[in-house]
N, C-alpha and C positions, 0 to 999 in steps of 0.2 A: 323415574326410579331406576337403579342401577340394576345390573341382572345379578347379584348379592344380597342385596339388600332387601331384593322382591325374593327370593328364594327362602330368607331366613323369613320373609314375613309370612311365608306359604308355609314353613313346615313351625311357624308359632300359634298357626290355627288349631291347630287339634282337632278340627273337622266342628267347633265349636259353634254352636248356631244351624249348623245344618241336620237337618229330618231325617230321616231313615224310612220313615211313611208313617203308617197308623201303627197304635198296639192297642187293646185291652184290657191289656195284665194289668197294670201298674199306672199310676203318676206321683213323679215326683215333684212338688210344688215349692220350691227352692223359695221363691219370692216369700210365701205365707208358711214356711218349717209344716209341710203337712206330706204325709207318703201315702197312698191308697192303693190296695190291693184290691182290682176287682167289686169297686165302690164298697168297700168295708175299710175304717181307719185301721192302720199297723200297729200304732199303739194301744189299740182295743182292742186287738189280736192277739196282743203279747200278752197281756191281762189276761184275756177269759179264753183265749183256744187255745190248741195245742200246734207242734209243728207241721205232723201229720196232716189234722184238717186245712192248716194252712196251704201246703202242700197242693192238698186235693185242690183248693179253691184256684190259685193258682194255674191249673191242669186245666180247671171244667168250668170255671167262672162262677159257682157256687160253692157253698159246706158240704161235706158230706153229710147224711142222715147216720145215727147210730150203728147202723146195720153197715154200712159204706165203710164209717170210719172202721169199725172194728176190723173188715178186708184189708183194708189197706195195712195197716198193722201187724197184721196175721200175717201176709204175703211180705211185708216189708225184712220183720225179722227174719224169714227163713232166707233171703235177700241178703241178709250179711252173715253168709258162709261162706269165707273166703277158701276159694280152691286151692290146692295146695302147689301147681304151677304157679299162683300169681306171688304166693308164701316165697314158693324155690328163689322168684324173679328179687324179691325185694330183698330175700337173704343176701342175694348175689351184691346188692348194693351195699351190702355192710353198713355198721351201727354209726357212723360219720355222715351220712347222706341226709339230705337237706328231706323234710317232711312233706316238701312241696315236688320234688323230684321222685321219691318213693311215691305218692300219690299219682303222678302225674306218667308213670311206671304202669302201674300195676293197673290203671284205669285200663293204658291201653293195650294189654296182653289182655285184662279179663275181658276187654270191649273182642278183643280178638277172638278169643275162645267159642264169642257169642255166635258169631257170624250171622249178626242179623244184615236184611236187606237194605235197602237205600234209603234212606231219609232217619225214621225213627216213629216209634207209636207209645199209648200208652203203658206198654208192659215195660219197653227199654228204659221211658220214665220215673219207675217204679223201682228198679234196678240200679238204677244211679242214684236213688235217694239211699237206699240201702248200703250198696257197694263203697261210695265216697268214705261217710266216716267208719265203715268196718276196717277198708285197708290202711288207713289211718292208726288206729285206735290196734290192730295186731301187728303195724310196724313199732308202735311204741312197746308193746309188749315184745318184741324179738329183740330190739337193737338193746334191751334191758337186762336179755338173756333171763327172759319169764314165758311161762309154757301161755298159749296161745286159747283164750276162754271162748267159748259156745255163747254167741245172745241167749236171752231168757226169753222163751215166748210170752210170758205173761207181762213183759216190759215194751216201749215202743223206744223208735227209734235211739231219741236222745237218751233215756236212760240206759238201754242197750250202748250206747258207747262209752261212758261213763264206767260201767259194768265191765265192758269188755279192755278198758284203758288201768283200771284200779284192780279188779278181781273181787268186788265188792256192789251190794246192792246200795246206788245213791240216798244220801239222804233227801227226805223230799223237798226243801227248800234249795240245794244246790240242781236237783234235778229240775226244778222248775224253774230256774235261773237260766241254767243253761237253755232251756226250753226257750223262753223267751228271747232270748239273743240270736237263737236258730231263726226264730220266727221272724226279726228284723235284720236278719241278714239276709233271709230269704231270697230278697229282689230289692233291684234299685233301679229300674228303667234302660235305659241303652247304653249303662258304662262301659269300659274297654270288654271286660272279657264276655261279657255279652254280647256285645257286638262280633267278636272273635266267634263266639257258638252260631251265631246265625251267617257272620257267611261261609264259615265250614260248609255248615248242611246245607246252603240256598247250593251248593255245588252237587245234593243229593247225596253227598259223603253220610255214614252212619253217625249217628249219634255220640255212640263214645269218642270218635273224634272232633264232634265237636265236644265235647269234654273236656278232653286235652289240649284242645287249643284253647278252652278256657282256663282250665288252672294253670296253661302255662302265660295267658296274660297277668292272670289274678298275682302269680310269684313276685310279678314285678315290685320295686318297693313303693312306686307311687299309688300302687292299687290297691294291695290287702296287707301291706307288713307293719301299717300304724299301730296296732294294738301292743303289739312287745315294745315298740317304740317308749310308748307315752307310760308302758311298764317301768322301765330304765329309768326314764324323766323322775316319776315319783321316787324311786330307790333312790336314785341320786340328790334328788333336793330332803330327802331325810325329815324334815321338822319342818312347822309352818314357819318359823323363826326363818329359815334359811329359805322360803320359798320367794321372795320379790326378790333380794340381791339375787339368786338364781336366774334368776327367770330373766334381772333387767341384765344379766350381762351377756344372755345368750342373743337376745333383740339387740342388744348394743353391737353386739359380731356380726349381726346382720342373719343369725341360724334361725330356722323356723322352729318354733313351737307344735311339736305332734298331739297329733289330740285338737288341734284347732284350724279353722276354714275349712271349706270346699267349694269343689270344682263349680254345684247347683245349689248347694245353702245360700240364702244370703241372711238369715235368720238362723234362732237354734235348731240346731238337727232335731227332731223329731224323734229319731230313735235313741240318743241320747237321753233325750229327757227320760223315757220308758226305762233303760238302763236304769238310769240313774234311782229311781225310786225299785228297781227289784234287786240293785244290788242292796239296796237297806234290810231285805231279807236274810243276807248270807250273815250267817252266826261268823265270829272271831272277826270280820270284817268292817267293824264302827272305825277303829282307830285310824285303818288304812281310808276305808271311804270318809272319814270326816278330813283327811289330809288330803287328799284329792281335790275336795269340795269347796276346802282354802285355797288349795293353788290355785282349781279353775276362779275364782274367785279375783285372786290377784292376774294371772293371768289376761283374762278378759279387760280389764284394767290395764293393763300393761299396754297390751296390744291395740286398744285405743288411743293410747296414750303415743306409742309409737308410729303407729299405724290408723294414723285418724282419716275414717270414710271408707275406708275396705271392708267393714263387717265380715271380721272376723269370729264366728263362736265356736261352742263347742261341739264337735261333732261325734260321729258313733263309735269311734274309735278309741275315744276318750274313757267311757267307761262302759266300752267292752274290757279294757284291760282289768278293770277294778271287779268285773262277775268273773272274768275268766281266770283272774288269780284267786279270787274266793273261792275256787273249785279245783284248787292248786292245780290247775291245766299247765303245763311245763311252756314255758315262754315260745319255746320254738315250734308249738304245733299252733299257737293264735292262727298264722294263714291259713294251715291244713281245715283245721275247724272252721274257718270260716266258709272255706269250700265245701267243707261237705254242707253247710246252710245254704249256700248261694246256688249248690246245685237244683234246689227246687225251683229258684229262677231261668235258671240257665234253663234245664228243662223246658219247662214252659213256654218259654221265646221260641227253643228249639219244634216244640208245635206247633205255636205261632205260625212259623217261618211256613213252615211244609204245608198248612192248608191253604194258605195263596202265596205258592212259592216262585221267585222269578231271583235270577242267579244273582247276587248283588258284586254288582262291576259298575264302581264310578270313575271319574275320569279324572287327573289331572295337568294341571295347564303345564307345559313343558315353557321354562325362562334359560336354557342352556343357548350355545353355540348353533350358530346355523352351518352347513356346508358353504364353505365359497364359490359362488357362483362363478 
């Protein structure tokens, strides 16, 4: 093999097949479409918990108790007071700056301000469940030139953002929508910007940085920017009428289809499906979720059609877009939002990492020039 030809085949690995060691948090079962948190199903999660407990469970490998969850809650909202240095920093970035960039800002001044010590503990965890969608949700309120709302103590996280993004208390089916999308974005095993958070901290580095080097892997658009994607896709194909010619001449260019495969599905996404039945909750949202439900429909179709033996489905990006427009969340905060879900993952791993922590440094095979002897 040529030294080209082995170099492209070295960086078209993607580190694919290979372990990182044990975890506990999570598995993801790509072969049989199943995700489990801490042997509890995600789709059973989304249904009857909330983010919060999910959160906890995530942290400690169990639910909280009543008395738990309501701490955690209590401590969370007061948690998204955003200081008003981190306010000045995002000001500075002006009302043009990407959501993922202002987030990815303001983690690391408020991670700064903190000056906590090395690695990371439960308090900083708690902090970043909080912190994530506050600076979010008061960057949308600034670059809108709207005065900048206080959480409600009597609301928890995701309604507190909602609250603090509108100026209004949610309704309870969009808050519970939203809730549930938190909850299956929560974690997903060892993808990029997870992997990014643990080897931050295996370097003993703080916590909020490995924060920031997780939403700044998550910005990328192979990782978290599907859901505005597969947004566009339906605005554009308009009618079910217009959805196969659509579709067959985007596979005929050879473009991918958003909203469909992944890296570990080789079955339906699992978080999809749960989407897909709580978006049936969002009022004004039949017409748009019955057009979706065709496309995917033809779609799936399609893509066998063109693409026979790839198992191709539908994945969670699919209809996230479909709850996350039902709660007319503006296109361009889909990634922010989704980080402040995935932060209760990241988190997590981030504990992971530090109670049997060893620095992670792998190796690779060098295929260049030798010196002439």
């Amino acid at each position: 093999m040529s030294g080209e030809s082995s170099v492209r085949e070295l960086r078209a690995t993607g580190l694919q097949g290979v372990s990182l060691g044990e975890t506990e948090i999570a598995l993801v079962d790509g072969e049989n479409g199943r995700l489990i948190y801490r042997g509890h199903d995600a789709e059973q999660l989304a249904h009857e918990s909330t983010f919060e407990a999910t959160a906890f469970l995530l942290w400690n490998g169990r639910l909280p108790d009543d008395a738990e969850l309501s701490d955690l809650r209590h401590r969370a909202v007061g948690g998204m007071v955003v200081p008003s240095e981190v306010h000045d920093a995002i000001r500075a970035l002006g009302a043009s700056a990407l959501p993922m960039d202002v987030l990815r800002t303001g983690l690391s001044i408020w991670g700064a301000m903190r000056a906590r010590a090395e690695g990371g503990d439960s308090e900083d965890a708690l902090w970043a469940l909080a912190a994530t969608p506050a600076i979010v949700a008061d960057y949308a309120r600034l670059r809108a030139g709207e005065e900048i709302l206080a959480p409600d103590p009597e609301l928890g996280i995701v309604e507190n953002y909602l609250l603090k993004l509108s100026g209004q208390r949610p309704e309870a089916a969009q808050a519970r929508a939203l809730d549930a999308y938190f909850i299956l974005g929560a974690e997903h095993g060892m993808n990029a910007s997870t992997f990014t958070a643990r080897v931050i901290v295996s370097t003993l580095s703080d916590l909020a940085s490995g924060l920031v080097g997780a939403v700044g892997a998550l910005k990328g658009p192979l990782h978290g920017g599907a859901p505005s994607h597969v947004s566009h896709m339906i605005d554009e194909i308009g009618t079910a009428e217009n959805a196969e010619p659509w579709l067959r001449r985007k596979l005929e260019a050879g473009e991918v289809l958003m909203g469909f495969g992944h890296r570990v599905y080789r079955t339906y996404d699992p978080r999809a499906r749960a989407l897909g039945e709580v978006a049936e909750s969002l009022a004004g949202e039949n017409e748009r979720l019955a057009l979706a439900r065709h496309v995917e429909e033809i779609a799936l179709r399609l893509l066998d059609e063109y693409k026979p033996g790839r198992k191709l489905y539908t994945n969670v990006e699919y209809y996230a877009a479909v709850v996350l427009g039902g709660i007319a969340l503006p296109p361009d905060l889909y990634p922010a939002t989704f980080a402040a879900a995935r932060t209760a993952g990241w988190t997590a791993h981030i504990l992971e990492q530090l109670q049997h922590n060893r620095l992670i440094r792998p190796t690779v095979d060098y295929v260049g020039p030798m010196p002439e002897s």
